[in-house]
N, C-alpha and C positions, 0 to 999 in steps of 0.2 A: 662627167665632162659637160660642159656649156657649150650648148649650141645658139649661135647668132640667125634671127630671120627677121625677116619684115625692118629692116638696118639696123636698129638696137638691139630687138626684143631677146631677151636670153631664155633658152630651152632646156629642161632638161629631162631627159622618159624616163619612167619607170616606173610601172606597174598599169593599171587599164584605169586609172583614171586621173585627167589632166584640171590643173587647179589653174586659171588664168588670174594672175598678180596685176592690177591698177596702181598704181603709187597717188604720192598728194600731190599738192601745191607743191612747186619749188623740188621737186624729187627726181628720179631717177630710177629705172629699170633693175639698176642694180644694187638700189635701196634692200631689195629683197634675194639678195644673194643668200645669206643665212639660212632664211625661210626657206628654199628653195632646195638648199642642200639638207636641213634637216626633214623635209617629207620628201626630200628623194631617196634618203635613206632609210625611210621609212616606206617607200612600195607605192610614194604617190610620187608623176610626173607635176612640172610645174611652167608654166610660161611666163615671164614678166614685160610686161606688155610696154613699149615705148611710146608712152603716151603723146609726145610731144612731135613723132611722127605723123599725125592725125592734123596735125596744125601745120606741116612744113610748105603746103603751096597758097591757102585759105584761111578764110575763116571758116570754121566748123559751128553751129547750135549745137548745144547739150542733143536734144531731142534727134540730131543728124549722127551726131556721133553715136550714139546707143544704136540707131541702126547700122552704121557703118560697122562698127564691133559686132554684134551677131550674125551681120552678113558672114565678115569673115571668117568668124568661126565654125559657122555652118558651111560654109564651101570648104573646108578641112577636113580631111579624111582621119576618121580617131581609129584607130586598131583598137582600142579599149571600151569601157565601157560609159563614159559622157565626160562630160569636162562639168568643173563649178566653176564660179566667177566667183574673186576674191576685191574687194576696192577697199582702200584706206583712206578716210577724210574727203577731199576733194576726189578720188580716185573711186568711192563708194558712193558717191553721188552719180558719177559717170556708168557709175555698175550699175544704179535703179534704170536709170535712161536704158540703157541695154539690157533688162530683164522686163521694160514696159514694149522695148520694140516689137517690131510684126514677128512671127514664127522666130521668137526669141530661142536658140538651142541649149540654155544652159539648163543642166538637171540640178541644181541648187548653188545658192549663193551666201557670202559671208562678207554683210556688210559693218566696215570697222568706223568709229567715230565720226559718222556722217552725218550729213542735215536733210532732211526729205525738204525742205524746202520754210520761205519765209512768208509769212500769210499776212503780213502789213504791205500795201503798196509802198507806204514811207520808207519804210525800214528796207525796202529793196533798193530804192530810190538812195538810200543814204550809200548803205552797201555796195552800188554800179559806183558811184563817186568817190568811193575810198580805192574801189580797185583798179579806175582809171586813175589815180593816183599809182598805184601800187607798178599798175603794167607801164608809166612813164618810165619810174623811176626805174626797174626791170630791163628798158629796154636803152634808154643813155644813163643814168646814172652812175654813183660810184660803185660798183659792183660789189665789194665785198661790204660795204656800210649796208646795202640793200641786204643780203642777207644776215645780218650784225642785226639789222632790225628785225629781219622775218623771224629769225629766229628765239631772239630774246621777247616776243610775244605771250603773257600769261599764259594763254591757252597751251603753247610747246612747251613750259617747261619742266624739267626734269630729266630730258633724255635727247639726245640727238639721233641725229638719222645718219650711219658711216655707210663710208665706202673703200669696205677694205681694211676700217680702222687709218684711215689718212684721210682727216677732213680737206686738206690742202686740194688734195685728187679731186676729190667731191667737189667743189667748190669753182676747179676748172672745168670738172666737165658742163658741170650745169651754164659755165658761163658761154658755151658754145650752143646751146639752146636757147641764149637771153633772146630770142625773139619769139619765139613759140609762146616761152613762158611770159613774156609779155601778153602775148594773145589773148591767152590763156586766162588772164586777169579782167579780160573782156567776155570774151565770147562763154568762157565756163564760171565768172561768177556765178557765187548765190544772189547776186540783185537780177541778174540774169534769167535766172532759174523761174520757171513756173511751178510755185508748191505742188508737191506729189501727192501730199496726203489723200487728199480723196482717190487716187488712182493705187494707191497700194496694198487694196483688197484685192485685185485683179492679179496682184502676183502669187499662183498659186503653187509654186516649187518650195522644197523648204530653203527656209534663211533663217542665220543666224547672226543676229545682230552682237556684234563685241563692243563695250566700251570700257575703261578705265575706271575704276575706285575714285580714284583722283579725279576727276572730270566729271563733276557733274552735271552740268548744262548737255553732255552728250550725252551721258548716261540716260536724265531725262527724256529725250529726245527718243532716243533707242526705244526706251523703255513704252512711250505711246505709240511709235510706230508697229514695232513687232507685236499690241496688243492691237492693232487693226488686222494684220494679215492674214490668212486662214492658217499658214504654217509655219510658223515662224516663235524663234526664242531667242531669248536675251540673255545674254552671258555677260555678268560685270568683272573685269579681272582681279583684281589685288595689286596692289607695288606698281600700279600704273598710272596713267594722267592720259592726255587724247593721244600720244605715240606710243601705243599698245604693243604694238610688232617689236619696238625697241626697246620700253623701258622694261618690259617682263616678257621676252623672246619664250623662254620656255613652256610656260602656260599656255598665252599664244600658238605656240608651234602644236600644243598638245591639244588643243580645241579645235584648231585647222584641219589638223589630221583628221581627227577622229570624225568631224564634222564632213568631210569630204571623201571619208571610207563608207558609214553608212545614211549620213546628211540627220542623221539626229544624235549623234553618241557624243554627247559634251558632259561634262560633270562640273 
């Protein structure tokens, strides 16, 4: 059964340790409904976190939001034995911000096709101006062209993100967040971001970084990150591209698991 807290987020126990789900760009809490129910079938609890919660009064910094997330986590009472922190894309960039935060609580992390950051000022600079484009057009636009565009994107393709298997669904609900997720395109760009690299020695819990066969520009990426960290490994999947969770769920699911029962068992 699904439990609702913090207004979106979907809950579900079972077992003593709790996996916390970040979604991307343009997504949804309940993007990771599948996931959710297959490691709670398998003896792991899972939360998916509503991201866009975090944006409903303000503006949020990346750097504000990773401590607001650990804060809360940590004032949570676990009957189990720790939580991981899960982030997908934009959602695993939000994971690093809350694993660099002060008295960060997570016991290991699994971060999916993300960017630690972009080390040109240009290239930031180009980045902040593509996604004030992005959060106008997000926030009056013609709604369904805007995601018509997000998602026929090189980088997405090959697999969608459902909900429920009724994109129509999907499609409504996100558009009663068009303003968060506008924000969003502001305040959590990558032009935004201050590159992590140099700070993500400091992260000394295990992580495991996932990216796609198909995706290599994140694979890349993964791949020199998880060689700075003290504990950390890279997993590349098969039959994937940057939407990992979706285009090959099964693998995914089985590396989640595993990775979040003893924070190293991935094959």
């Amino acid at each position: 059964m699904i439990r609702y807290s913090k207004t979106a987020d979907e809950r579900r126990e079972a077992g003593s340790v709790e996996c916390w789900l970040l979604h991307g760009a343009v997504g949804l809490a309940a993007d990771w409904r599948d996931t959710g129910a297959a490691l709670a079938a398998r003896g792991t609890g899972t939360r998916a976190v509503d991201l866009w919660r975090f944006l409903d009064c303000r503006p949020m910094p990346l750097p504000e939001f990773g401590k607001a997330l650990s804060a809360e986590a940590a004032g949570e009472v676990t009957r189990g034995s720790g939580r991981v922190l899960c982030g997908y894309s934009m959602g695993g960039r939000l994971a690093l911000h809350a694993l660099l935060a002060d008295a960060s609580p997570w016991q290991g992390a699994v971060i999916v096709s993300a960017h630690p950051g972009l080390e040109d000022a240009d290239e930031r600079a180009a980045r902040l101006a593509a996604d004030a484009d992005l959060a106008a057009r997000a926030l009056a636009g013609d709604w369904a062209a805007f995601l018509d565009d997000w998602n026929s994107q090189p980088v997405l393709a090959g697999g969608a993100v459902g909900d429920g298997g009724d994109p129509h669904r999907r499609a409504a609900r996100l558009r009663q967040r068009r303003r968060e997720i506008a924000r969003s395109f502001l305040d959590w760009s990558l032009g935004a971001q201050e590159p992590l690299w140099d700070r993500l020695a400091g992260i000394r819990i295990p992580v495991l970084w996932i990216t796609g066969a198909e995706d290599p520009k994140f694979t890349a990426l993964a791949g020199r990150a998880a060689a700075i960290m003290p504990d950390a490994r890279h997993l590349v999947i098969d039959g994937a591209g940057h939407r990992v969770p979706w285009q090959n769920p099964a693998a995914f699911q089985d590396a989640l698991d595993g990775f979040t029962r003893t924070g190293n068992d991935v094959s």
